[in-house]
Every structure is written in structure tokens, then in C-alpha cells.
N, C-alpha and C positions, 0 to 999 in steps of 0.2 A: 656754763649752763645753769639755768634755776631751775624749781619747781612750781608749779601752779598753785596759787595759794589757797585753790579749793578743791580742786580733787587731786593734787599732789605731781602732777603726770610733768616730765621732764619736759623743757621751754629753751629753744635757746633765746639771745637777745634780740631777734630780727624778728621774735615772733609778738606782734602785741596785745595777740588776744590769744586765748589757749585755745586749740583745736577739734580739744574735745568737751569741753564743758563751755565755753565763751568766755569766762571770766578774762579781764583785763588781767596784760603782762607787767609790771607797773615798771618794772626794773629796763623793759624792752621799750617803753613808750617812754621813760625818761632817757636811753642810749638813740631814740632815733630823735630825741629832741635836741638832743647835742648836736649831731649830724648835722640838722639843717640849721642850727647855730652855725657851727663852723662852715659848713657851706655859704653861708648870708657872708659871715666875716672873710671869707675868702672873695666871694661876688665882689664886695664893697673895695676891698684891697686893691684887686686885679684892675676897677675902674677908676681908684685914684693913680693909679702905675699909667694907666695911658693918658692919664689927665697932667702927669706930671712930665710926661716925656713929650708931649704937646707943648706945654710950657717952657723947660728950660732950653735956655738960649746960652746962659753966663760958660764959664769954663767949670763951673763945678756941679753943673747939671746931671753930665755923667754918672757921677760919684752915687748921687742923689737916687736918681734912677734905679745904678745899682742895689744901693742899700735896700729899695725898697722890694725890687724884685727878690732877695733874699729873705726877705719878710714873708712875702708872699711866698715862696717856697715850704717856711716853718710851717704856716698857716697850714699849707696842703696837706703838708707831711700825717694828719690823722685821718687824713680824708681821703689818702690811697688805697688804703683796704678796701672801703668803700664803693671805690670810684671802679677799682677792679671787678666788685663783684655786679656790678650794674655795667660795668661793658661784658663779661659773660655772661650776662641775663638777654643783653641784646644778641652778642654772640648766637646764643640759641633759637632766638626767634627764627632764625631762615629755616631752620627746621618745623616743619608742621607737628601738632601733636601727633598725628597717629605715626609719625614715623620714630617718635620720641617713645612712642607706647611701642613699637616696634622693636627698638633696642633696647627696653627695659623689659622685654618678653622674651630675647637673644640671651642678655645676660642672667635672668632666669631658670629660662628653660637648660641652660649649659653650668648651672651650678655654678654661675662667676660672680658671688656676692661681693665680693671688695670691689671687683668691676663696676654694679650697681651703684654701690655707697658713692664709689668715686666719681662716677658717671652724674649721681643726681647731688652730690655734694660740691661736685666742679663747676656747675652749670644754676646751682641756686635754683634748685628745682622747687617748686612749691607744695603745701598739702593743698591748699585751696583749687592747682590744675592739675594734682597727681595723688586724689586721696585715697586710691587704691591700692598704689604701690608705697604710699607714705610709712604703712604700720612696718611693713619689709624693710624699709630704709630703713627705720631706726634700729632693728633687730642687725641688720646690715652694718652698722655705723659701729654698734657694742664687740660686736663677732671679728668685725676688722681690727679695732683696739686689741682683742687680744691676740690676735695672728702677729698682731705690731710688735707687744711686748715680746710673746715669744721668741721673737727671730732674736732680740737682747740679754734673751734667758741665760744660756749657758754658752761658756767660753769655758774651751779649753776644761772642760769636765767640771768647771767650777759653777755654782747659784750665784746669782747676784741677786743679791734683798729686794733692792728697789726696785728692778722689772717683774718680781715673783710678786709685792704686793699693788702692783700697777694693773697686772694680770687681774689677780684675784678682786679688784676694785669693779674691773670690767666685767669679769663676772657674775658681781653682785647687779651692776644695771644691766645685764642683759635680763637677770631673772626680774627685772622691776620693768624693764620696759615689755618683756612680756607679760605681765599682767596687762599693761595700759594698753596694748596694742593688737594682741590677737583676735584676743576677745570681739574687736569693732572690725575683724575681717570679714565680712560678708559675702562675696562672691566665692564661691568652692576654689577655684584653680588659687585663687590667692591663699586661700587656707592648705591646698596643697602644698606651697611655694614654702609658705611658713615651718610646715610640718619638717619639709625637705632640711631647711636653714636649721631645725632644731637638731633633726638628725644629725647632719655634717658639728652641729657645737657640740652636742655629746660626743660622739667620736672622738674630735679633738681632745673634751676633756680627760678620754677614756686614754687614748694614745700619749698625750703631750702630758698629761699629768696624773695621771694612772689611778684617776677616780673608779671608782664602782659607781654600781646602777644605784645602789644605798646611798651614795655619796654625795649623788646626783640632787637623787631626791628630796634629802633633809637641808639644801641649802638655804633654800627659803627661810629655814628657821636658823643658820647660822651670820655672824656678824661677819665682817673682812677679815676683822683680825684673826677670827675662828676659821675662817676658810683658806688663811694662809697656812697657818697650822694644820690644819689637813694636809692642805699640800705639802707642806714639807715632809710630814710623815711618811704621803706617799710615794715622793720623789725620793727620799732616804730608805725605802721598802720597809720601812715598819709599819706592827699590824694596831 
């Protein structure tokens, strides 16, 4: 993930223009210019492979053949991620939108945000056909991240360092992507939705790492590493 280089607001690389201000993604427009690089270089491969199994006749054409088809598999091999997420983009299409706004008002309205995340993160949902539920998704995407860590938190009574400061990382962009994101929710029931997702995060933080309402509030002014240290103090119950 980047940042937008002029009003700051998280990007991932498929985005290449920022969504909320227009500026160019420059890092995303050079990732999708790769792409159809290696797509071109794969096209071009795949048509000397049948140009050359056309051709050979001798006994070591096989051979030939093979090598090449092996080539062409390298070639592929960065264009799978890719290629997957554009056959679930087709995937989705037999679905209409309202019945897409349907299940994203299901998983909603039942409090099933990772459901969400992974509903419109599986399917390469866009802001450009879903710019209502877009600002939720990314609140969705943060809030999941740290349900993630959690579940790696504690073993056997013991902290483990690296899921605590993974946690608290996620943390710090949930409180960042709320800035970027609420803020542009305009329709009421979506600002309901949000309010909801805030609640359920406090909660967690209150339950799962036994923040205060105090705690809550001045993180905005603290860094990760300060916010681990919080935690830790208050997972250790000191005051």
C-alpha cells in the first residue's frame, strides 16, 4: 500500500488515480505498466510456441517445443495474481449490482464486517461502482487486520511481540483511514454503519486490550511504538 502524494490518503497499487482528490498514483501506473508488459511478452511467446510446433518436423523438435513451452510458463508465473483477480472480476459480473448492494446491506445490517472486507476484497469490488460502501471497506480491511493479529496474540498465557506490534500498527491506520473516510460518508444509513464499526472497534479495543475511553481518545497523538507500550502496560495491568 502507498500514500497519495497530495492529500496523503492510503492507495493500493491497482489504484491509479487517488479517489479522493484525482491526483495520479504514480507507483500504481507504473505496476500496471508492467503488467501489460509482461502480458505483451507472454502474447508474443505463446505465438512463437505454436509457430514453432508448426514447424518442427526433425526428431529434436519435441525437445524444442518443450523448452519453449517452459518459457512460457516463467513468463506467466507474475501474471497469475493478476489473471486471477480479473477472472473474479468476471466471476461477479453474473451478479447484478443491486443484488451486490444487496449483500453488502446483509453483511451490514448483521454486523458481519470481515464478511464485507472479504466479500468486496474477493471480488475486486471497485470505489468507482461501489463509492458508498468504499469508505466502510477500508474501515472493514483495518478492523479485520486486527481481529487477524489477535487470534496470533496469546498462546499458552504468553505475548508474542511481533502480533502485539502488528496489532497496534493496525490500529494506528484504522485511526488514519478514519480521518480519510468518514468524513466523505454522505448518505445517513452509511454514517450509521460507520458509527456501528466504530463501536464494535472500541469494544474490542476495551475487551481485547483493556484500553480506557482516555486511551482511546489520545491515540491520535501517539506513535505505534507508544501505542504498544500502552498496551503492554495494559495487558500487564499496570496503571
Amino acid at each position: 500500500m502507498v500514500n497519495c502524494k497530495n492529500c496523503g490518503a492510503p492507495l493500493s497499487l491497482d489504484q491509479a488515480t487517488c479517489p479522493y482528490c484525482g491526483t495520479e498514483n504514480k507507483e500504481a501506473i507504473e505496476h500496471i505498466k508492467k503488467l501489460k508488459s509482461l502480458e505483451k511478452t507472454y502474447r508474443n511467446a505463446q505465438k512463437e510456441v505454436s509457430e514453432e510446433v508448426f514447424r518442427s518436423r526433425r526428431s529434436y523438435g519435441p525437445l524444442i517445443v518443450l523448452v519453449i513451452v517452459l518459457l512460457v510458463n516463467l513468463i506467466m508465473l507474475p501474471l497469475h495474481g493478476a489473471s486471477y483477480e480479473f477472472a473474479e472480476r468476471i466471476n461477479v459480473q453474473k451478479y447484478s449490482i443491486e443484488e451486490i448492494n444487496a449483500k453488502l446491506d446483509e453483511y451490514l445490517e448483521n454486523g458481519k464486517y470481515a464478511q464485507l472486507h472479504e466479500f468486496m476484497d474477493h471480488y475486486d469490488l471497485r470505489y468507482s461502482d461501489f463509492p458508498d460502501y468504499y469508505p466502510l471497506f477500508n474501515l472493514c480491511t483495518d478492523y479485520t487486520r486486527i481481529l487477524d493479529y489477535m487470534s496470533d496474540f496469546r498462546y499458552d498465557a504468553e505475548y508474542y511481540t511481533d502480533p502485539l506490534v502488528k496489532a497496534c500498527e493496525a490500529i494506528k491506520d484504522y485511526q488514519d483511514e478514519h480521518k480519510y473516510n468518514v468524513k466523505r460518508i454522505e448518505k445517513e444509513r452509511f454514517k450509521r454503519y460507520a458509527q456501528e464499526i466504530d463501536a464494535e472497534y472500541e469494544l474490542v479495543l476495551k475487551t481485547f486490550f483493556k484500553f480506557t475511553d482516555e486511551d482511546i481518545a489520545s491515540m491520535d497523538e501517539l506513535t505505534s511504538a507508544e501505542l504498544v507500550v500502552l498496551a503492554t502496560r495494559r495487558l500487564n495491568n499496570e496503571e
